[in-house]
C-alpha positions as CSV (number, residue, x, y, z in Angstrom):
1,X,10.5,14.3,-21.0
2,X,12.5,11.2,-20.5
3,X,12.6,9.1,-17.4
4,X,16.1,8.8,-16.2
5,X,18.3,5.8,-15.8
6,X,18.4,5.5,-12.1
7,X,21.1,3.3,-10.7
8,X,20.0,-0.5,-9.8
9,X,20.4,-1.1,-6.1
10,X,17.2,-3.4,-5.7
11,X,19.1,-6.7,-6.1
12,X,15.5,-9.2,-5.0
13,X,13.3,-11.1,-7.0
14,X,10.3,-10.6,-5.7
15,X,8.6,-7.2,-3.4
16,X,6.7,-9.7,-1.2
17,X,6.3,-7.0,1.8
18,X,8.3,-4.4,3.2
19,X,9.9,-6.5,6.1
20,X,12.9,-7.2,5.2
21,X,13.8,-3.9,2.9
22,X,16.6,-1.9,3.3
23,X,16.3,1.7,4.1
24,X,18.8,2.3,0.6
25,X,16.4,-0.2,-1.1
26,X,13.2,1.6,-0.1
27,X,14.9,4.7,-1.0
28,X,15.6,3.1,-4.5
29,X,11.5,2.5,-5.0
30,X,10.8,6.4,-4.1
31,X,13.5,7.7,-5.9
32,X,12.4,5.9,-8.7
33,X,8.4,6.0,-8.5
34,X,9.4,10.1,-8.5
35,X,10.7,10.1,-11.6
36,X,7.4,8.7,-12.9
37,X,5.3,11.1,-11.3
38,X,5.6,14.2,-13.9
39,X,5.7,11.8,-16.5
40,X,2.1,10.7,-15.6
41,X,0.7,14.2,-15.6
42,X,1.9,14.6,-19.5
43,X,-0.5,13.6,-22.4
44,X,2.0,10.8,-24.1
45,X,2.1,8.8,-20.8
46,X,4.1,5.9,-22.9
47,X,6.9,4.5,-22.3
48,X,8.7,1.3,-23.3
49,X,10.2,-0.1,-20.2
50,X,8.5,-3.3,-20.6
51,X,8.1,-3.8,-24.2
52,X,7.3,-7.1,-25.0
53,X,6.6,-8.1,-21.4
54,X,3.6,-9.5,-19.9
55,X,2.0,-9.0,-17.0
56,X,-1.0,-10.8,-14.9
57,X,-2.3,-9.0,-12.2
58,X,-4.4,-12.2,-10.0
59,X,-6.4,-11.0,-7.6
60,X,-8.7,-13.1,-4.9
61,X,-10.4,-9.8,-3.1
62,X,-11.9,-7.2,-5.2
63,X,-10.2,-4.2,-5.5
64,X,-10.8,-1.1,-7.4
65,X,-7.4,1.4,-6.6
66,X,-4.9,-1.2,-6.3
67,X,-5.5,-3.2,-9.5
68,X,-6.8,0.0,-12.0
69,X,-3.2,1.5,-10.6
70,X,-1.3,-1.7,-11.3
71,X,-3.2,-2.1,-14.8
72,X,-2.6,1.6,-15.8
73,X,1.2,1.2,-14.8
74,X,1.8,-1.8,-16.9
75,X,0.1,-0.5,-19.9
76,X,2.0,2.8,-19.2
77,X,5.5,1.0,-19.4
78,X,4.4,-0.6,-22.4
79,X,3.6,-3.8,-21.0
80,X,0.7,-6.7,-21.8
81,X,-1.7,-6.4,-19.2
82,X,-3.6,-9.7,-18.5
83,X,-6.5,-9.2,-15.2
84,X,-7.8,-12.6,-14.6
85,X,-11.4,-13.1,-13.5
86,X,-11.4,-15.1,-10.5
87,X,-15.0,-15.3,-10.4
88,X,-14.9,-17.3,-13.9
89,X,-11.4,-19.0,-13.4
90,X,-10.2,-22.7,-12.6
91,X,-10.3,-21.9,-8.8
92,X,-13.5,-21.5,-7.8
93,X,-13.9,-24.8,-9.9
94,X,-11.3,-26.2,-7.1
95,X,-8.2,-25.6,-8.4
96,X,-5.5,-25.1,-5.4
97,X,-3.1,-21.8,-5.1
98,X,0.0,-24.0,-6.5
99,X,-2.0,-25.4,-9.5
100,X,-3.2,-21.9,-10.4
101,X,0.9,-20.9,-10.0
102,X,1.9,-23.7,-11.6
103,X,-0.6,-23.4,-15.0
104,X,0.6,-19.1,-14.7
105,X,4.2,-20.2,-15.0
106,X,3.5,-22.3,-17.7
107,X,2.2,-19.3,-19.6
108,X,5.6,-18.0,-18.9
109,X,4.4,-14.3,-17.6
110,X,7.7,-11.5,-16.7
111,X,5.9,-10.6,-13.4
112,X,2.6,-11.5,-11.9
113,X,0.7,-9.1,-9.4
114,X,-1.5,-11.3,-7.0
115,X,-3.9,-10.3,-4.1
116,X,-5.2,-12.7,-1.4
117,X,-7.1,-12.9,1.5
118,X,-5.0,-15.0,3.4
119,X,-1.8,-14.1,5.0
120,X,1.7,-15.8,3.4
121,X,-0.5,-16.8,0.3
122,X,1.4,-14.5,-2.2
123,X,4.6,-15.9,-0.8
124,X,3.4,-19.6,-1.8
125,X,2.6,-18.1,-5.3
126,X,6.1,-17.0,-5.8
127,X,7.6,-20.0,-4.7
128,X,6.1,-21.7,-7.2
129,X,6.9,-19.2,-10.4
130,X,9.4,-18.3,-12.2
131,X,8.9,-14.8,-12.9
132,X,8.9,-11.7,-10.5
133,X,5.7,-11.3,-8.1
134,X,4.7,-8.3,-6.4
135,X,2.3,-8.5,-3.2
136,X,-0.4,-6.7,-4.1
137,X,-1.9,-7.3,-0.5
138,X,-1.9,-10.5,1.3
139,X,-4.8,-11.1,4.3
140,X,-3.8,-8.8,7.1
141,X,-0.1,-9.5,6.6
142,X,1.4,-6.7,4.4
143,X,0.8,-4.4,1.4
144,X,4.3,-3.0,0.5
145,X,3.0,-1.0,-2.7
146,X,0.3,0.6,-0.4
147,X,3.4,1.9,2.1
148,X,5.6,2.9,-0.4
149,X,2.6,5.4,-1.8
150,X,2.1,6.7,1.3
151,X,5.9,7.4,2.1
152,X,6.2,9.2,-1.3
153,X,3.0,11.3,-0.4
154,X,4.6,12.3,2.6
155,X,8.2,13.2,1.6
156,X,6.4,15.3,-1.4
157,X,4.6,17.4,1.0
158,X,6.8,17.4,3.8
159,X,9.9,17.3,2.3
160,X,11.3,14.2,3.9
161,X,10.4,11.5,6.5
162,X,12.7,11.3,9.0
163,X,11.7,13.0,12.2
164,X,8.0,13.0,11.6
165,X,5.8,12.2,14.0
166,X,2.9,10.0,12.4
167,X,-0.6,9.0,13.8
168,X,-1.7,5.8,12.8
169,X,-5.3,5.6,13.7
170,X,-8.1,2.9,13.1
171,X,-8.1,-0.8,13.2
172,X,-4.5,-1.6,13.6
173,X,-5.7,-5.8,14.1
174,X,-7.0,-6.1,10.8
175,X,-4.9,-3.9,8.4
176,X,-1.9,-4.8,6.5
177,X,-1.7,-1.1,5.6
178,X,-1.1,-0.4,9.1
179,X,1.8,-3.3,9.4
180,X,3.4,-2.2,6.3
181,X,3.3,1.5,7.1
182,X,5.1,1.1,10.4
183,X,8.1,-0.5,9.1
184,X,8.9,1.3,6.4
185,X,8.3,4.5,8.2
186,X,10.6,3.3,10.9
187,X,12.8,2.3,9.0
188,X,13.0,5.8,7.5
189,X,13.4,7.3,10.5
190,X,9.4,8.4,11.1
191,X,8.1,8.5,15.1
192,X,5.2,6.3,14.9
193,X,2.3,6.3,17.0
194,X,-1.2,3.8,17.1
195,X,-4.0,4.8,18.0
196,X,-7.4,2.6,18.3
197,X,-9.2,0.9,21.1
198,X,-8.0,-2.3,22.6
199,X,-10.1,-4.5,20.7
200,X,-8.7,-2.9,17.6
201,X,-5.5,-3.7,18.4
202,X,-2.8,-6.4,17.7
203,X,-1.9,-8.1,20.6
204,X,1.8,-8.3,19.8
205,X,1.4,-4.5,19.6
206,X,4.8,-4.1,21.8
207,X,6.4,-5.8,19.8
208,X,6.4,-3.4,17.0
209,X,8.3,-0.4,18.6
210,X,5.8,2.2,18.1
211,X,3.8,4.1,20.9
212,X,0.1,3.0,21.7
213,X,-2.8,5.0,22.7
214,X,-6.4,4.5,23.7
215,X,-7.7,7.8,22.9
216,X,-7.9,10.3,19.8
217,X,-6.9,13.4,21.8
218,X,-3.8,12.0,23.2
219,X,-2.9,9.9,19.9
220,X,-3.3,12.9,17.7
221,X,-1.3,15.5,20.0
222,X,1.3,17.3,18.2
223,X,1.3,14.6,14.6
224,X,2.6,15.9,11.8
225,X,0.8,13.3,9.6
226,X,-2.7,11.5,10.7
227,X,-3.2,8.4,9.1
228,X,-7.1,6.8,9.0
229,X,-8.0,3.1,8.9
230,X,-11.4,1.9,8.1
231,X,-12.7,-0.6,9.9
232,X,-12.0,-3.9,8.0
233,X,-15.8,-5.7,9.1
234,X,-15.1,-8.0,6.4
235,X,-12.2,-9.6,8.1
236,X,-13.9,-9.4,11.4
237,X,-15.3,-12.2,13.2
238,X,-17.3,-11.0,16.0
239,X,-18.3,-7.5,17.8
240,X,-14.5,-5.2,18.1
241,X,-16.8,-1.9,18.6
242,X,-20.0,-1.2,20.0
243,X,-21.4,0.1,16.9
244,X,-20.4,2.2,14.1
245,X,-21.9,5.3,15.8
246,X,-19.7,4.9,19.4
247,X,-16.8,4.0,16.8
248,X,-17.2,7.5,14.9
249,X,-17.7,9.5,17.9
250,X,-14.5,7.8,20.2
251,X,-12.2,7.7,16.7
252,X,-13.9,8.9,13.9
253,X,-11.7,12.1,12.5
254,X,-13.2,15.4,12.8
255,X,-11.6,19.1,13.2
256,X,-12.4,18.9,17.1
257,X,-10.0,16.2,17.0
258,X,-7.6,17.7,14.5
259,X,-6.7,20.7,16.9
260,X,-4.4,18.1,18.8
261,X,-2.1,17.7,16.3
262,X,-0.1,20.4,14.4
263,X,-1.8,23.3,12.5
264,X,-0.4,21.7,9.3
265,X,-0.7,18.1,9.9
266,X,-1.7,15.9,6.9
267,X,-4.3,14.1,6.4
268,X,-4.1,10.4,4.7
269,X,-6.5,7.5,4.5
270,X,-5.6,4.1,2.3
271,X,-8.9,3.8,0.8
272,X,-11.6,2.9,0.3
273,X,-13.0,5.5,2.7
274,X,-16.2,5.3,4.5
275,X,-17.1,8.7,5.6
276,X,-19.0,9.3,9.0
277,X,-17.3,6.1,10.2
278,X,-13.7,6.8,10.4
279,X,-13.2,10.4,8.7
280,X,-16.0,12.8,8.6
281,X,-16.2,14.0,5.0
282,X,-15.3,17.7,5.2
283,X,-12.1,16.9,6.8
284,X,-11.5,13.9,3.8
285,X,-11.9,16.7,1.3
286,X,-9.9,19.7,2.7
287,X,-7.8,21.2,-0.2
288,X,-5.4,22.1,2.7
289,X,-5.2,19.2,4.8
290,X,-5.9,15.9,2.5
291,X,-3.8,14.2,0.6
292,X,-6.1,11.4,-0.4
293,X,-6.5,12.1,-3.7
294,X,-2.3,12.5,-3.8
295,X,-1.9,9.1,-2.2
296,X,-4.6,7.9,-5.3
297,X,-1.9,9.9,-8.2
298,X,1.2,8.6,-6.8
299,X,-0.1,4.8,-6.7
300,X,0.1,4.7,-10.3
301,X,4.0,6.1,-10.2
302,X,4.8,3.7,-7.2
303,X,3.6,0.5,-9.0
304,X,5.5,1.8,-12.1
305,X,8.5,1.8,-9.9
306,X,8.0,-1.3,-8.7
307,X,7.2,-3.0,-11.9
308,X,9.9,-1.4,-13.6
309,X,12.9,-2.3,-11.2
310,X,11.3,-5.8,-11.0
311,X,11.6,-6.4,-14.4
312,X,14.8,-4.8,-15.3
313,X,16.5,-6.7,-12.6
314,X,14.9,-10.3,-14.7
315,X,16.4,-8.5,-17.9
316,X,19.7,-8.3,-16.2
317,X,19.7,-11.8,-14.8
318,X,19.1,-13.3,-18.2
């Protein structure tokens, strides 16, 4: 089957976060990444969308989901697929962000796929290219790809977005996920509710127009979709919980918690999970309730999307 020729909408350059998307152009991304869903479950999963394009997927933190997904969607468009090894590369001989951009865009590359641990890095990387960039994650700042999977799981198995009432639970401080999540779910019209301990939270928290609480049985009560963080200790400087044990006991998901929220309320968790901590691991791997493994599928469809309208807007432009 064919992937249809979907009208082009998404007039930027780059997909550096959500912030800053229009509800149309976020509509665009799922409307699109849908059409590649089926089209991934066939046995010829090839298509030639970017023919004789070539993409380099840079990434500074390791990552197994995220850059297998962006991989398989490249090769699945038909693109060249280049993963740099940062662990063998010119940086960790010294080389600065803008060199490494600088020698990438002399290699002339269509788009390039970068992940960073520091906030506004991918930003500097695109400023400094000439090809499209996606943000593939960027410190605790944003991951746009990551939201835009997690919207698609929902409106598949909910049917839409607006009007839902979603429970964002886990370490809000540290997680771009988080950030990501509650604007585009905003700005489709979701209700959105945090819910972690104090020290677990942002501290411009009000700013972000969602409700806050301090407790799973008042943050879960009555949401359609519960959404688990894990607790990002490699970001973490210092003690934020008393220990992992408290953490699971006071936020860690179980089905005595999930009786607060409604009797068909999804579960969802980003990855990488760490059962006992944040989900216990009967509830991660409910038939009924998870759609983990969904969010996993419809990565691979999203990132298509994204590379895809990316790229066909550079065709268009040249």
């Amino acid at each position: 089957m064919a992937v249809r020729e979907l009208p082009t909408i998404y007039s930027k350059r780059h997909l550096l976060g959500i912030e800053g998307l229009s509800p149309l152009e976020i509509q665009l991304l799922l409307d699109r990444a849908d059409e590649f869903v089926d089209h991934g479950r066939q046995a010829n999963k090839k298509l030639d969308q970017m023919r004789g394009l070539t993409q380099i997927n840079l990434f500074f933190e390791s990552s197994t989901r995220t850059r297998t997904s962006f991989e398989l969607a490249g090769k699945r468009l038909g693109a060249d697929v280049v993963n740099m090894s940062i662990s063998s590369s010119s940086i960790k001989k010294g080389e600065t962000l803008i060199d490494t951009a600088m020698t990438l865009n002399a290699m002339h590359p269509d788009v390039l796929v970068a992940r960073h641990h520091d906030s506004g890095a991918v930003a500097l990387l695109a400023r400094h290219v000439n090809c499209a960039v996606i943000n593939a994650g960027d410190g605790s700042h944003e991951h746009p790809t990551q939201a835009l999977l997690d919207a698609l799981t929902i409106r598949r198995r909910r049917g839409r977005i607006e009007g839902l009432l979603v429970a964002i639970c886990g370490d809000i401080l540290h997680s771009r996920v988080a950030r990501s999540n509650i604007l585009l779910l905003s700005a489709m019209g979701a209700r959105i509710r945090v819910v972690a301990p104090k020290t677990l939270l942002p501290a411009s928290i009000d700013a972000y127009g969602v409700e806050v609480c301090a407790n799973m049985e008042t943050g879960l009560a009555d949401a359609d979709i519960v959404m688990m963080l894990r607790l990002q200790t490699e970001r973490m400087q210092g003690s934020f919980v008393p220990s992992v044990r408290e953490y699971f006991h006071l936020f860690g998901l179980t089905y005595d918690k999930l009786t607060r929220a409604k009797p068909d309320a999804l579960i969802m968790h980003p990855g990488p999970m760490n059962r006992g901590v944040e989900i216990d691991g009967t509830v991660a791997d409910d038939i009924d309730r998870s759609a983990i493994l969904d969010q996993v599928e419809l990565g691979v469809a999203v990132r298509m999307a994204c590379l895809d309208t990316l790229t066909r807007n550079l065709k268009a432009a040249a």
